[in-house]
TORKOL-4160 file (C-alpha; in steps of 0.2 Angstrom, whole numbers, padded with zeros to 4 digits, m for minus):
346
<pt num="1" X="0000" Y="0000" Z="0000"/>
<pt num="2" X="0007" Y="0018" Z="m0006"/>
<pt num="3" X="0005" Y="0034" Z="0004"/>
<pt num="4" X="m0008" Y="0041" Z="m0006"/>
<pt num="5" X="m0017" Y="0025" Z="m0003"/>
<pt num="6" X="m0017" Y="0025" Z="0014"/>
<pt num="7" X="m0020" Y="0044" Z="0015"/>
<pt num="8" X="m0037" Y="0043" Z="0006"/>
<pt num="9" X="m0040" Y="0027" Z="0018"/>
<pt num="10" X="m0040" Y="0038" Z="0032"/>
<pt num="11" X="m0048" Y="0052" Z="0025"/>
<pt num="12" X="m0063" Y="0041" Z="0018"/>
<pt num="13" X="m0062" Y="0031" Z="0037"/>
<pt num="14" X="m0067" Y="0050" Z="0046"/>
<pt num="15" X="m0081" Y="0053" Z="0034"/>
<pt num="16" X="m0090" Y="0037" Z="0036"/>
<pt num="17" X="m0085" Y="0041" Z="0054"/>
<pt num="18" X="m0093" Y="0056" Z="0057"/>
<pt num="19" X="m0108" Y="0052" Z="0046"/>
<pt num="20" X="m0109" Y="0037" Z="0058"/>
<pt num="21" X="m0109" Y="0048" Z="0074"/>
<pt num="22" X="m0120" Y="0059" Z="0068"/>
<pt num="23" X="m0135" Y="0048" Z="0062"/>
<pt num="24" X="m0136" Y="0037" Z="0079"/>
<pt num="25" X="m0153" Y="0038" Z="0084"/>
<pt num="26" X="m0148" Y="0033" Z="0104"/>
<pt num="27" X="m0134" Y="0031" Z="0115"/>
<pt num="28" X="m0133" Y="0012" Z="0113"/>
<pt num="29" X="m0132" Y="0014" Z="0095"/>
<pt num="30" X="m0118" Y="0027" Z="0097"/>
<pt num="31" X="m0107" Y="0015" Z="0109"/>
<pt num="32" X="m0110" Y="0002" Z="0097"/>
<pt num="33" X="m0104" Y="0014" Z="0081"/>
<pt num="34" X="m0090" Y="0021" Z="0094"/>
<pt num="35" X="m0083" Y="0003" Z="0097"/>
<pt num="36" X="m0085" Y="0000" Z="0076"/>
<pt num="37" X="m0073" Y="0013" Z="0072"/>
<pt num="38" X="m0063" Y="0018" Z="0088"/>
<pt num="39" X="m0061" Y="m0001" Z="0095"/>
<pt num="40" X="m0045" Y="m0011" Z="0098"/>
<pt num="41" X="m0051" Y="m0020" Z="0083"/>
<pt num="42" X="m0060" Y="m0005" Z="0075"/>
<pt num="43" X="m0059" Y="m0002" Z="0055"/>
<pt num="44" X="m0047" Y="0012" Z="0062"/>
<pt num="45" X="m0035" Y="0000" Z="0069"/>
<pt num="46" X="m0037" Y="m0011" Z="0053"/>
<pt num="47" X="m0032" Y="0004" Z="0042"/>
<pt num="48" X="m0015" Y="0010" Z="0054"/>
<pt num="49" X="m0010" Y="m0008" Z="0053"/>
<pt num="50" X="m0006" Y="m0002" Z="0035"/>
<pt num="51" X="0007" Y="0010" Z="0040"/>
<pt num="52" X="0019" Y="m0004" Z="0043"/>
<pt num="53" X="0022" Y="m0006" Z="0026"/>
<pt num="54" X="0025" Y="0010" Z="0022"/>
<pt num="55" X="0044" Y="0018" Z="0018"/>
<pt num="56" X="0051" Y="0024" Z="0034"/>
<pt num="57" X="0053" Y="0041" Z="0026"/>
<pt num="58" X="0034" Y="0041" Z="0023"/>
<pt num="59" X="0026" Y="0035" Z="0040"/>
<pt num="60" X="0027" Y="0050" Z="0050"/>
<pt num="61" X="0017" Y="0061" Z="0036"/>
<pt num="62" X="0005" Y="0048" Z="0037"/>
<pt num="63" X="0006" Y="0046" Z="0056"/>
<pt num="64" X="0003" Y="0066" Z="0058"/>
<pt num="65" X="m0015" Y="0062" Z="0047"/>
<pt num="66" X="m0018" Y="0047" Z="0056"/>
<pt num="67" X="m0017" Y="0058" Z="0073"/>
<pt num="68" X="m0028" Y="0070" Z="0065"/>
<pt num="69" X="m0040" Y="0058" Z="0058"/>
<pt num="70" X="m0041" Y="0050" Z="0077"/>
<pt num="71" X="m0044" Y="0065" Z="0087"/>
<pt num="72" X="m0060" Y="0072" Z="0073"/>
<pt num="73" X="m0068" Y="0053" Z="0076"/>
<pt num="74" X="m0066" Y="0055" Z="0094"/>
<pt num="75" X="m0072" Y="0074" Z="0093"/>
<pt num="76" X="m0089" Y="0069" Z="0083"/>
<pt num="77" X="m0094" Y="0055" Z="0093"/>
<pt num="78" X="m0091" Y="0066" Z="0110"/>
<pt num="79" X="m0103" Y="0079" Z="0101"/>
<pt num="80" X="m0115" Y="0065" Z="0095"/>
<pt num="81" X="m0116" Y="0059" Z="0113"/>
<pt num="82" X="m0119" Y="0076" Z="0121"/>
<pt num="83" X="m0132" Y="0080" Z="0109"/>
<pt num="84" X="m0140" Y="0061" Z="0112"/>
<pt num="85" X="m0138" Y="0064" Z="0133"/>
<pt num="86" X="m0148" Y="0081" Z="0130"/>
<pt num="87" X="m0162" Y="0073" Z="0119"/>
<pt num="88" X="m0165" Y="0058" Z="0128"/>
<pt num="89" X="m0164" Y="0068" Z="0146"/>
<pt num="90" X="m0180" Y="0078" Z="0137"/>
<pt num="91" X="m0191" Y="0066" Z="0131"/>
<pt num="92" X="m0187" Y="0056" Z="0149"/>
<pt num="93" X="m0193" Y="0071" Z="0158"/>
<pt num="94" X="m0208" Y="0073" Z="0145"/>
<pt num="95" X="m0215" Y="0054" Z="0149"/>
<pt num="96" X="m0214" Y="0056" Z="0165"/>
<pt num="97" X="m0217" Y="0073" Z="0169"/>
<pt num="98" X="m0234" Y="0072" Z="0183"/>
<pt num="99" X="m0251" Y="0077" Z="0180"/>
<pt num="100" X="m0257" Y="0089" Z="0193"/>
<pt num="101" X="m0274" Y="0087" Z="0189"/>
<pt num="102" X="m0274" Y="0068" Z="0195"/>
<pt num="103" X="m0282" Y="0064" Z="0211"/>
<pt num="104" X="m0267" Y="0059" Z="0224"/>
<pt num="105" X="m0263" Y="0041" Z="0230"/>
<pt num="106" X="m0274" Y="0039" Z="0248"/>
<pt num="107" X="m0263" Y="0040" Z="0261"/>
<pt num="108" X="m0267" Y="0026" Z="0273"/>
<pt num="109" X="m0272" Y="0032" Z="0292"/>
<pt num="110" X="m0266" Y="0025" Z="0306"/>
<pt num="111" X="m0281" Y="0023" Z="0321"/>
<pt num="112" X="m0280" Y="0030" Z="0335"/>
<pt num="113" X="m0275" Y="0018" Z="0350"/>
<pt num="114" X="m0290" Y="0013" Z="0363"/>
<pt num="115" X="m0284" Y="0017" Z="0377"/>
<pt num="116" X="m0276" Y="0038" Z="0373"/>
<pt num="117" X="m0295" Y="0038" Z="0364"/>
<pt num="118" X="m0302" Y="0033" Z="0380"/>
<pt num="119" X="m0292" Y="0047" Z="0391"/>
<pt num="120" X="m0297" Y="0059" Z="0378"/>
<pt num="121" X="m0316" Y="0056" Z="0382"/>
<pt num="122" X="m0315" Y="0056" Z="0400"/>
<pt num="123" X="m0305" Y="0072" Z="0400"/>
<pt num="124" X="m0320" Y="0080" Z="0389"/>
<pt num="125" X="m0334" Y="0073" Z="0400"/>
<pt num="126" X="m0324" Y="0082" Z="0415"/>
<pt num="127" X="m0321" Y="0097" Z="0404"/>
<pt num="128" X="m0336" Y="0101" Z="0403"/>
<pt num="129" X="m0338" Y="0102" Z="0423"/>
<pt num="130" X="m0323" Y="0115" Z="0423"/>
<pt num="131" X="m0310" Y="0100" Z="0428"/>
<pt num="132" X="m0290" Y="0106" Z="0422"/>
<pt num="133" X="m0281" Y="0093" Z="0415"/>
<pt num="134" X="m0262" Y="0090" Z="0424"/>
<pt num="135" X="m0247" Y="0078" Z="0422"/>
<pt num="136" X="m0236" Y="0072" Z="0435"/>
<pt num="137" X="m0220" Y="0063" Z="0434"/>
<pt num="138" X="m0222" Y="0043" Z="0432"/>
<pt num="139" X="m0202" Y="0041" Z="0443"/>
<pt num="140" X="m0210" Y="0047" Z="0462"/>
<pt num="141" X="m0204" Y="0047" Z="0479"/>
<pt num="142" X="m0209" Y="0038" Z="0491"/>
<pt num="143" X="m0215" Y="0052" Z="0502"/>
<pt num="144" X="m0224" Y="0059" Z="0488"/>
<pt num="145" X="m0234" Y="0043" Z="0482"/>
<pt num="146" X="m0235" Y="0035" Z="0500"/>
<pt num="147" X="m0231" Y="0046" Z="0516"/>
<pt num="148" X="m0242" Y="0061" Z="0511"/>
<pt num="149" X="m0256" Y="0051" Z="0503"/>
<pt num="150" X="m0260" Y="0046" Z="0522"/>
<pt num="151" X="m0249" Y="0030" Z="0519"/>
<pt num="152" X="m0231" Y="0030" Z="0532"/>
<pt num="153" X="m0219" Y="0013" Z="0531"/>
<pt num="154" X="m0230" Y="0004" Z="0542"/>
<pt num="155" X="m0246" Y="0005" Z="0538"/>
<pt num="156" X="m0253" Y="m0011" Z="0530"/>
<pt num="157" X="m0261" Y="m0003" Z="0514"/>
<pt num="158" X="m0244" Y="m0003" Z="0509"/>
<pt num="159" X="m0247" Y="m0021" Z="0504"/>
<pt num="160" X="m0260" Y="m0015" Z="0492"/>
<pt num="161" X="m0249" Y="m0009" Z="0481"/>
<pt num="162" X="m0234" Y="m0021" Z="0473"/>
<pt num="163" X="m0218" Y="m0007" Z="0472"/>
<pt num="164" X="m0205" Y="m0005" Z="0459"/>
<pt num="165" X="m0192" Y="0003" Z="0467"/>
<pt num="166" X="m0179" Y="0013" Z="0455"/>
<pt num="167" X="m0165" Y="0014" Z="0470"/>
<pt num="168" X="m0160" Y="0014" Z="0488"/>
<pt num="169" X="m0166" Y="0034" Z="0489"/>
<pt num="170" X="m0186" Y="0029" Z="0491"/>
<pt num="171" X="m0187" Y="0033" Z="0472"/>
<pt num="172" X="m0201" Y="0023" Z="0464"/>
<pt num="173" X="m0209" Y="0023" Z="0448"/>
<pt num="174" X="m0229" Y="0027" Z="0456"/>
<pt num="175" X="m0240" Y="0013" Z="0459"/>
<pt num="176" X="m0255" Y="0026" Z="0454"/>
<pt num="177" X="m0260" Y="0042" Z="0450"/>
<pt num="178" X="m0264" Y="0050" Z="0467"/>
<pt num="179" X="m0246" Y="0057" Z="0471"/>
<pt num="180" X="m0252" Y="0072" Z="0458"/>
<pt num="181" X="m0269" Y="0077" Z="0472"/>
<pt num="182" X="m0251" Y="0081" Z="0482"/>
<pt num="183" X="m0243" Y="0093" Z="0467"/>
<pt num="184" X="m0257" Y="0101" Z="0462"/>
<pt num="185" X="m0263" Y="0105" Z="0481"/>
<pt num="186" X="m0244" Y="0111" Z="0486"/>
<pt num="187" X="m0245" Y="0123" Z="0467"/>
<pt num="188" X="m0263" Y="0128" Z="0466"/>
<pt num="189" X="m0274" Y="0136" Z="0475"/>
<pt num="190" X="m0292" Y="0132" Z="0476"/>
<pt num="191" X="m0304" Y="0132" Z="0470"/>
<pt num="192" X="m0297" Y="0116" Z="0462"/>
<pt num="193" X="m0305" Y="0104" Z="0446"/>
<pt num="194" X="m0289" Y="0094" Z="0442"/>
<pt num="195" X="m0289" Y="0078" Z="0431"/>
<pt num="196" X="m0272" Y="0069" Z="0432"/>
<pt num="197" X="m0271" Y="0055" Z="0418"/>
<pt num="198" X="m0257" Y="0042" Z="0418"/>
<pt num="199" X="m0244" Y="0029" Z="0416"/>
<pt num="200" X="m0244" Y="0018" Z="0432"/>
<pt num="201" X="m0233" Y="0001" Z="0437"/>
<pt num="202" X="m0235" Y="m0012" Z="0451"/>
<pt num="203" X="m0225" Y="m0029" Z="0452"/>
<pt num="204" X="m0239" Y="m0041" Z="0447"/>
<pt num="205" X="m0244" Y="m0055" Z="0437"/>
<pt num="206" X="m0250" Y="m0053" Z="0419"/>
<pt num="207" X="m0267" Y="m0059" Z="0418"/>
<pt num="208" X="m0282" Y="m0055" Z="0409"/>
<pt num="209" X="m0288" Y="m0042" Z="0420"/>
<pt num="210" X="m0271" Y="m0033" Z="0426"/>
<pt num="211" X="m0253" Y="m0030" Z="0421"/>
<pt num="212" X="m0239" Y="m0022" Z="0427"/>
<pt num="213" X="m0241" Y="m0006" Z="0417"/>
<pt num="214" X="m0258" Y="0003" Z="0415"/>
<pt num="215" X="m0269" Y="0019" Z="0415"/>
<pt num="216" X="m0277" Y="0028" Z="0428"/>
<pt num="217" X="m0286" Y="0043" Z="0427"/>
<pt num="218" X="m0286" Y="0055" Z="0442"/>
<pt num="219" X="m0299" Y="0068" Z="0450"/>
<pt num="220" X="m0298" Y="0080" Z="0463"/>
<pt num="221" X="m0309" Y="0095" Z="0467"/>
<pt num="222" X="m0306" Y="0105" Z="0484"/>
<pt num="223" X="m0314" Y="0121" Z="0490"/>
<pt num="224" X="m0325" Y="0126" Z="0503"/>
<pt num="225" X="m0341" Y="0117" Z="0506"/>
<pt num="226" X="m0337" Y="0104" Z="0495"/>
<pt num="227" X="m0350" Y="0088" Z="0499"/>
<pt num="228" X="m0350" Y="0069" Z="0497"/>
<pt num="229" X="m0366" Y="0074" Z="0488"/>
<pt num="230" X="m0355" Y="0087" Z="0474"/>
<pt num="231" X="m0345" Y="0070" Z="0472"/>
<pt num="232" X="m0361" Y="0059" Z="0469"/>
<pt num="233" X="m0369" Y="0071" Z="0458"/>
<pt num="234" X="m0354" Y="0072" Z="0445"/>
<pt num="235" X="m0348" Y="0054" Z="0446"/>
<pt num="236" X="m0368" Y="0053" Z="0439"/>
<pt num="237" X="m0366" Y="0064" Z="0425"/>
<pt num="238" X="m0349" Y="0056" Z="0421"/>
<pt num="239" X="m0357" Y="0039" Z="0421"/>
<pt num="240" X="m0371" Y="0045" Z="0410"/>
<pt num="241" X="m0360" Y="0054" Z="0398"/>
<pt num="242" X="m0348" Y="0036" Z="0395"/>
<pt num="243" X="m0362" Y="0023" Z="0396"/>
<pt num="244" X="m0378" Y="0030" Z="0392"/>
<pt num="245" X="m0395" Y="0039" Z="0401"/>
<pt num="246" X="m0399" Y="0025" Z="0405"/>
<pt num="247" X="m0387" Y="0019" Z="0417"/>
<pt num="248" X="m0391" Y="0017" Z="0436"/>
<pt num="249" X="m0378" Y="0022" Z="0449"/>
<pt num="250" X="m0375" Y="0018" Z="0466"/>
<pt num="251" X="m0364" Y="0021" Z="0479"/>
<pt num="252" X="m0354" Y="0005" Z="0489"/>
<pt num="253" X="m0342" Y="0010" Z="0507"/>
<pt num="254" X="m0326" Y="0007" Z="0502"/>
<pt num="255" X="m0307" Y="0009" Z="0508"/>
<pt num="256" X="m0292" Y="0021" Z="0504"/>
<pt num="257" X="m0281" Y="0027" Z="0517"/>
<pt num="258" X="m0280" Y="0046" Z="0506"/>
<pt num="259" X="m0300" Y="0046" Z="0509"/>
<pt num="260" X="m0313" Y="0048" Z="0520"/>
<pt num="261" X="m0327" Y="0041" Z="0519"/>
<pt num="262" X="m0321" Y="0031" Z="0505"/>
<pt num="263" X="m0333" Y="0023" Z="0489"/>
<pt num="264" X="m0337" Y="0011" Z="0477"/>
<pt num="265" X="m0344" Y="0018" Z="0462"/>
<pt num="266" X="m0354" Y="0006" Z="0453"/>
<pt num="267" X="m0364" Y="0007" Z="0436"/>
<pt num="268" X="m0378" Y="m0005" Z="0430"/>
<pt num="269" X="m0371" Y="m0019" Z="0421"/>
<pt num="270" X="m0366" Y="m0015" Z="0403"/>
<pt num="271" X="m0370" Y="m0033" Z="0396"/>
<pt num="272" X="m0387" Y="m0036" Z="0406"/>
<pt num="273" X="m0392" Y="m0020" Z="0409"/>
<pt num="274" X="m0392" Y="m0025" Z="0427"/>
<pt num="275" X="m0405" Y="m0041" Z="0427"/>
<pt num="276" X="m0387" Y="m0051" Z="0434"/>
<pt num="277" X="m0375" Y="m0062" Z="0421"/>
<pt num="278" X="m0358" Y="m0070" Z="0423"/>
<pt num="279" X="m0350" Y="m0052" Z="0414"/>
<pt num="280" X="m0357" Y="m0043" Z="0433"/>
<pt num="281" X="m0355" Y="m0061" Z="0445"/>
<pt num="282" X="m0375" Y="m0061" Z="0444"/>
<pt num="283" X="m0375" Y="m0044" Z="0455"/>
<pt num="284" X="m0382" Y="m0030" Z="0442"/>
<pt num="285" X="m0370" Y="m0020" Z="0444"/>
<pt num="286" X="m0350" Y="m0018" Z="0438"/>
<pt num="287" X="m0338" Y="m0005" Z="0449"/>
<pt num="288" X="m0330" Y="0006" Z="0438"/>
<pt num="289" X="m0320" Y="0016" Z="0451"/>
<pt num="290" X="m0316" Y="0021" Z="0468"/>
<pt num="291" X="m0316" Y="0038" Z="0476"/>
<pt num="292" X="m0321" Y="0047" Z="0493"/>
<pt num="293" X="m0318" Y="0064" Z="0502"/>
<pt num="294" X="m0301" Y="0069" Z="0501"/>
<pt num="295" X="m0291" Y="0065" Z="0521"/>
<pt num="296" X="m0289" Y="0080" Z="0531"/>
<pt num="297" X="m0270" Y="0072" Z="0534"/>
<pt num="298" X="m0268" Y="0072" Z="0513"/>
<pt num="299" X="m0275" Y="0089" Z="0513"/>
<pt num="300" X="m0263" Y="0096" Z="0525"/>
<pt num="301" X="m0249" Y="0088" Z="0516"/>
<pt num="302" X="m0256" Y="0096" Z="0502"/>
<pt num="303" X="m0254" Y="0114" Z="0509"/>
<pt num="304" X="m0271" Y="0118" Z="0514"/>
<pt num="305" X="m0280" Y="0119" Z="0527"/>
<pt num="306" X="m0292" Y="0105" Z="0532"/>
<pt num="307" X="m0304" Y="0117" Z="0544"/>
<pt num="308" X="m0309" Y="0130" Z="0528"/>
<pt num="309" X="m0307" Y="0116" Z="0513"/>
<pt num="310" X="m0315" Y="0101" Z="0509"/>
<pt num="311" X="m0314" Y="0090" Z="0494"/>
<pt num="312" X="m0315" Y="0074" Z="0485"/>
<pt num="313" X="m0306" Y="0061" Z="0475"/>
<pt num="314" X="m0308" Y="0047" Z="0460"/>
<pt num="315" X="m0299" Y="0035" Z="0454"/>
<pt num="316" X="m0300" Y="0026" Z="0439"/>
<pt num="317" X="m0293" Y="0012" Z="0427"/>
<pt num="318" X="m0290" Y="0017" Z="0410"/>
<pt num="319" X="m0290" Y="m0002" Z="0403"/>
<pt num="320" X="m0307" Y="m0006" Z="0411"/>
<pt num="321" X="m0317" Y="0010" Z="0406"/>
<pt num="322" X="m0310" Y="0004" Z="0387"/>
<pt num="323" X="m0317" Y="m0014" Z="0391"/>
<pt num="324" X="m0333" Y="m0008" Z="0395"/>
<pt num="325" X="m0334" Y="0005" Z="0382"/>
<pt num="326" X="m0331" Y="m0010" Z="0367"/>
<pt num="327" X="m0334" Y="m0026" Z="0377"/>
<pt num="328" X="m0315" Y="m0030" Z="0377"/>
<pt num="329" X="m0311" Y="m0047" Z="0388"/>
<pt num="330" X="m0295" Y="m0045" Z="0392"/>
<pt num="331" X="m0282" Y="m0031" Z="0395"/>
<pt num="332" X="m0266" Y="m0034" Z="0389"/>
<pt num="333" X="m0274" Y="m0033" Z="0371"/>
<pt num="334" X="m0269" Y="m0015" Z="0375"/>
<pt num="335" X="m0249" Y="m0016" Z="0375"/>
<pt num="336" X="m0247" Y="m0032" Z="0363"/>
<pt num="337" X="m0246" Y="m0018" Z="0348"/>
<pt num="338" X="m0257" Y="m0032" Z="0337"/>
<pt num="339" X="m0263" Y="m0022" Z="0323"/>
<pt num="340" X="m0276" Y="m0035" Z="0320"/>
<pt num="341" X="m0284" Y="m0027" Z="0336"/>
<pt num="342" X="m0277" Y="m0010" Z="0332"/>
<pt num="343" X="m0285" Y="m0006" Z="0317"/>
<pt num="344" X="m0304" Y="m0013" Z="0326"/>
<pt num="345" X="m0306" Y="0005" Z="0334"/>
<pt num="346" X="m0307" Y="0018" Z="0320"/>
């Protein structure tokens, strides 16, 4: 092969070239084309193989328009690519631009858990009676969730209550709402209408009917003149409000060392409407919480003075409201985090 040969080789080699860059219809096509021309075993490497035969005088002409022939192949298929990148970007934006005007996926809702539900509508009920709701700390001391509450080391109520101790110091994680009657007494000053709900622990066994962690729901109200009969009245209301008009109420003597006289509150039965079932032990009726005239001794712990104030206290468990309200058997449903059950209360 002569010079002149070869030259026009090379020559005709970047036109086809560059034809070929510029008539790729995608980037795939390109690559392909690109390894065609520019490859190890490209038609470019085909004709440079013909520069061997060459005279030695003649090969660095030839290697000058072989450099120059390289670079323009390279330099068009850079420019193809670009331009491809450009285009293809465009009509991928176009196919999947969004349409405004399409109605949104649904976003799936989560319920709303049973038990904060039930808080929510006890602490409306007692709303509407001018009852503030408060928070206390669930880590107590032992003075604060015992001593003051009309409890010291010794008295035997203490056995009523199954104590998680956090240390050596008397701190305790509350076995029960009523600690807070003592906060809110020492930082308000009657008239008082406090609800305190709340997270409460005791060391038990796990049944069906209690657990180691649960809800209570708190009520205090102190001022002067305040009567057993203000306590009967709005326990009433309350009882109504949750369960229906026609619910009968009664009152039952009980004992708590923070009250006194203490009760048992008790509604008709839920299931037989009070004509006597297994559900209420074939009595009529179901207790739904304790309460009683606040302890002169609680009250004077509290900061006030047991000759001008008066008041009274409730108590209630969270869980068993919730049972009542939906027919739920068994408690520790509440804390199993089964979404099966979960999704039942919308």
């Amino acid at each position: 092969m002569d010079l002149a040969q070869l030259t026009r080789d090379l020559e005709s080699l970047r036109a086809e070239a560059v034809e070929a860059a510029r008539t790729a219809a995608s980037s795939e096509e390109l690559a392909e084309r690109e390894i065609d021309y520019l490859g190890k075993k490209g038609r470019l490497t085909t004709v440079l193989r013909g520069i061997g035969s060459l005279p030695a005088e003649d090969r660095p002409r030839v290697g000058s328009v072989a450099n120059d022939v390289q670079a323009a192949i390279r330099d068009a298929f850079a420019r193809a690519a670009e331009g491809l990148r450009g285009h293809e970007l465009e009509q991928q934006l176009r196919a999947e631009s969004a349409d405004v005007t399409t109605p949104g996926r649904p976003i799936r809702r989560g319920t709303y858990h049973p038990i904060p539900a039930t808080i929510e509508r006890i602490a409306s009920i007692f709303g509407q009676f001018g009852f503030v709701v408060y928070e206390g700390p669930e880590v107590e001391d032992d003075a604060t969730n015992f001593q003051m509450l009309n409890i010291p080391p010794d008295h035997p109520a203490r056995d009523l209550w199954d104590t998680l101790y956090v240390d050596r110091e008397g701190e305790l994680l509350r076995t029960h709402t009523s600690p807070g009657q003592i906060r809110v007494m020492q930082s308000t000053k009657p008239p008082i209408r406090a609800l305190l709900p709340g997270r409460c622990y005791r060391y038990e066994n796990v049944a069906a009917d209690r657990n180691f962690e649960f809800f209570q729901v708190e009520g205090l109200m102190v001022d002067e003149g305040t009567t057993l009969g203000d306590l009967r009245g709005l326990l009433d209301e309350f009882a109504r409000a949750m369960f229906g008009e026609d619910k009968r109420t009664r009152f039952r003597p009980g004992y708590y060392p923070f009250t006194e006289p203490s009760v048992a509150f008790d509604v008709s039965c839920l299931v037989c409407g009070g004509s006597g079932c297994p559900a209420c032990s074939h009595t009529g009726w179901m207790t739904i919480l304790g309460a009683g005239m606040v302890h002169p001794v609680v009250l004077s712990y509290g900061g006030l003075d047991p000759e001008r104030y008066q008041g009274f206290a409730f108590g209630m468990g969270v869980e068993r409201i919730t049972n009542l309200r939906h027919g739920v058997a068994d408690l520790r449903y509440y804390l199993d985090n089964d979404l099966r059950f979960l999704e039942q209360f919308q």
